[in-house]
C-alpha positions in Angstrom: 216.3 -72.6 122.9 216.0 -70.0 125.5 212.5 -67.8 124.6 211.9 -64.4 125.4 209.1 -63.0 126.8 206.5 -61.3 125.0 205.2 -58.1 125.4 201.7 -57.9 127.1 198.3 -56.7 125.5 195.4 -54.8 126.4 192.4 -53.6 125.1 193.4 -49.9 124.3 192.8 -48.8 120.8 196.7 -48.9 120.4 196.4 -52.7 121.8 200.5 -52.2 122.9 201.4 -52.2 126.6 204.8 -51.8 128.2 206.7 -53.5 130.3 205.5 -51.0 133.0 202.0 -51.6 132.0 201.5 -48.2 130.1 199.9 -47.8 127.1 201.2 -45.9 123.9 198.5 -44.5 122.0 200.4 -42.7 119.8 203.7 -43.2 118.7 206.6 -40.4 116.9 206.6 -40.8 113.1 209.8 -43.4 112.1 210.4 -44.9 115.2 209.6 -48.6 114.0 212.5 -49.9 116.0 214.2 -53.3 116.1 216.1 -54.7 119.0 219.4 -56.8 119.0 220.4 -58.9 122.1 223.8 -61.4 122.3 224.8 -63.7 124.9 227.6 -65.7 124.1 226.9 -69.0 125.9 223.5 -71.2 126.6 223.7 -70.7 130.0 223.9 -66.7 130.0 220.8 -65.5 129.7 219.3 -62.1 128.0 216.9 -60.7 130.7 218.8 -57.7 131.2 219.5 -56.6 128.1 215.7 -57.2 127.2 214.3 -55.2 130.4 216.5 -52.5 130.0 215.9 -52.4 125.8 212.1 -52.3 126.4 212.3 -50.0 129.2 214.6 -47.3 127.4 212.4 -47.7 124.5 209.0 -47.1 126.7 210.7 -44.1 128.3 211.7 -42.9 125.1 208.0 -43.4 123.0 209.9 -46.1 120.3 207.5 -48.6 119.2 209.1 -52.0 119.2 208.4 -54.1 116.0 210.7 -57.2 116.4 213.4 -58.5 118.9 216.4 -60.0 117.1 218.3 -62.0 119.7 221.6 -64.8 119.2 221.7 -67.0 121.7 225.3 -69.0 122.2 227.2 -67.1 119.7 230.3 -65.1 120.3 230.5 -61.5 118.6 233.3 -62.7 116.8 231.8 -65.3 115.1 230.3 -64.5 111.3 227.3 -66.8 110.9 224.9 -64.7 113.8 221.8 -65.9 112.0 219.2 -63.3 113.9 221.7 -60.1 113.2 221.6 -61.1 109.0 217.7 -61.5 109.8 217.5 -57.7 111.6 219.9 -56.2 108.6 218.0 -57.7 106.2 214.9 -55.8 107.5 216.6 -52.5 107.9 217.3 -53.1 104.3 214.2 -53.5 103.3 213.1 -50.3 105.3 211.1 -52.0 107.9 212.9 -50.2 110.9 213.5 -47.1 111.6 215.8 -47.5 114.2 218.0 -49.8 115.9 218.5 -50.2 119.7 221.4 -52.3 121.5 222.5 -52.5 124.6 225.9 -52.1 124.3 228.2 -51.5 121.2 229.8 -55.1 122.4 226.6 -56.8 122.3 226.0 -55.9 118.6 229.5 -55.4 116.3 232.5 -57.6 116.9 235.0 -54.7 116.1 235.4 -51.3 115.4 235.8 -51.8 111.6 232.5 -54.2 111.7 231.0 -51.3 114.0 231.7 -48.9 111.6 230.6 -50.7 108.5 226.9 -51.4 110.3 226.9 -47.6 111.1 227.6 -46.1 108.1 224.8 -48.4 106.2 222.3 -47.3 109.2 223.5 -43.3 107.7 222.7 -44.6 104.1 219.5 -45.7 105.2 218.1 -43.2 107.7 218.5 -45.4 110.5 218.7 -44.2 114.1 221.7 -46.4 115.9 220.8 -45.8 120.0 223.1 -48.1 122.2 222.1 -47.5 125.9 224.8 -48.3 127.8 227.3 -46.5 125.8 224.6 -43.4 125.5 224.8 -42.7 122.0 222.0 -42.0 119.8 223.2 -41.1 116.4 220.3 -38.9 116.2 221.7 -36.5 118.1 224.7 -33.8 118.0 226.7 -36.0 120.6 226.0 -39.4 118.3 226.7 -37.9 115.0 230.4 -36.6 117.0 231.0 -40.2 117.9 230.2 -41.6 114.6 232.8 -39.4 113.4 235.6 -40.7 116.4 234.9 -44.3 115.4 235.6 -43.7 111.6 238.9 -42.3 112.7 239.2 -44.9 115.4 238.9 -47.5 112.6 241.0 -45.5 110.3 243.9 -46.1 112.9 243.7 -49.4 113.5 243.6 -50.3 110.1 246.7 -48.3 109.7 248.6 -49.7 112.7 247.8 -53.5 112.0 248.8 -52.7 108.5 252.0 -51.4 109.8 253.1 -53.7 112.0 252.6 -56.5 109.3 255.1 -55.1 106.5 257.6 -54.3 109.7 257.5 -57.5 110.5 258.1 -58.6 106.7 260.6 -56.8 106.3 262.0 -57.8 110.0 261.7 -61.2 108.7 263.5 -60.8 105.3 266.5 -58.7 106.7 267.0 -61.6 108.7 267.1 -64.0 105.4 263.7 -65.9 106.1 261.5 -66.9 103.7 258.0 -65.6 103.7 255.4 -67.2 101.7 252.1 -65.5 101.2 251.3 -62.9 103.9 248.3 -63.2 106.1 245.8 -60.3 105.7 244.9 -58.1 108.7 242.3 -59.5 110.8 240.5 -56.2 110.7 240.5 -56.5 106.7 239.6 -60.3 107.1 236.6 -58.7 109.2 235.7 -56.7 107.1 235.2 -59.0 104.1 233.3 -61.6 106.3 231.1 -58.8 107.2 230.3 -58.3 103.5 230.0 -61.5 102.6 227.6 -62.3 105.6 225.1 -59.2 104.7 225.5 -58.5 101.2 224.6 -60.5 98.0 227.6 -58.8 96.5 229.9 -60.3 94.1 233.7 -61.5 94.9 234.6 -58.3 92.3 232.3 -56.4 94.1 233.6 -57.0 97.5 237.5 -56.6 96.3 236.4 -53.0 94.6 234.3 -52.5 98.2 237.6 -53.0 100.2 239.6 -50.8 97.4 241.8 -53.5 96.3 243.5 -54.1 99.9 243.5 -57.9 99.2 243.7 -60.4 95.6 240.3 -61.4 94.3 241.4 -65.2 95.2 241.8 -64.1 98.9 238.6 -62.4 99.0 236.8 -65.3 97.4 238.4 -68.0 99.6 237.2 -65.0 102.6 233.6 -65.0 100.8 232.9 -68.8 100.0 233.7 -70.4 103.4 231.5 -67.3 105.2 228.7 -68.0 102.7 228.8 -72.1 103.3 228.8 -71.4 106.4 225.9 -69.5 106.4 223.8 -72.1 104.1 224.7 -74.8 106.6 223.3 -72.9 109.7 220.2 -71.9 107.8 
């Protein structure tokens, strides 16, 4: 398992020294922040994201209080063991913000994006994501947050579409259809839930507003969960 390195230490009162060897004395109230670094295979490894995380976050005074980094997972998989470990701290209100390097390092979608985003809003956690420059702290981040609801919106809504055309392409044509696949975006969004909620299989449906059959969304929710008790 590929280790990152630690921050340094000195013997300032604040006992915290940058990567650039500076020392913060005195940090902004609510900036507890929490980074999250992917790399998708073994051999790719996270220097860069880590410099440039702990650099931005030096420039911008955020005190760093835990790096949360997946190592030889892909962003579309469900079972990222060190993301479940960073939302379960924001949940329990150890963080204060959140800081990626890019939107593709941290959600797998837009939907999965969105869903993250709008439980950082809930919470009164700051979202920055460096490369993308969006801080949703600001005027220009809160904008954005806005575009990616609607972005989400639409893709929904097109997937959706283009499943009952082709349905109904497939029955004016005389085939039989048996039970319809779900949207992957809906499929998505159910994994997401069932990775980083305790919520119940009613709970879930009702979460998704009744876009899918209980049975579905349990079938969704129990092989994301065993998954997830297998891998620890």
């Amino acid at each position: 398992m590929y280790e990152l390195k630690a921050l340094g230490h000195s013997d300032s009162p604040s006992g915290k020294e940058d990567i650039l060897g500076r020392n913060h004395r005195h940090f902004h109230a609510k900036n507890r922040t929490a980074l999250y670094l992917r790399v998708s295979t073994p051999e790719q490894k996270p220097d860069l994201q880590y410099d440039g995380l702990h650099g931005y976050a030096a420039r911008a005074g955020l005190e760093i209080v835990g790096d949360y980094c997946d190592i030889a997972v892909s962003g579309r998989r469900e079972g990222r063991p060190r993301l479940n470990a960073l939302m379960a701290s924001v949940r329990n209100r150890e963080v204060d913000c959140v800081l990626v390097w890019k939107f593709d390092r941290f959600a797998r979608s837009t939907r999965h994006l969105l869903i993250a985003l709008e439980e950082f809003d809930h919470l009164g956690v700051r979202f920055i994501s460096v490369q993308d420059q969006i801080d949703t702290a600001s005027p220009m981040g809160r904008a954005m947050f806005t575009i990616i609801a609607a972005m989400a919106e639409l893709e929904s809504s097109l997937i959706s579409e283009r499943v009952t055309a082709g349905m109904q392409a497939a029955r004016s044509r005389g085939k039989h259809l048996g039970r319809p696949s779900l949207p992957i975006l809906l499929v998505e969004e159910i994994e997401v839930l069932a990775a980083s909620t305790d919520l119940s299989i009613r709970k879930i449906q009702e979460k998704i507003g009744g876009k899918a059959s209980r049975g579905r969304v349990g079938e969704i929710v129990k092989r994301v969960r065993s998954a997830k008790a297998s891998t620890g």
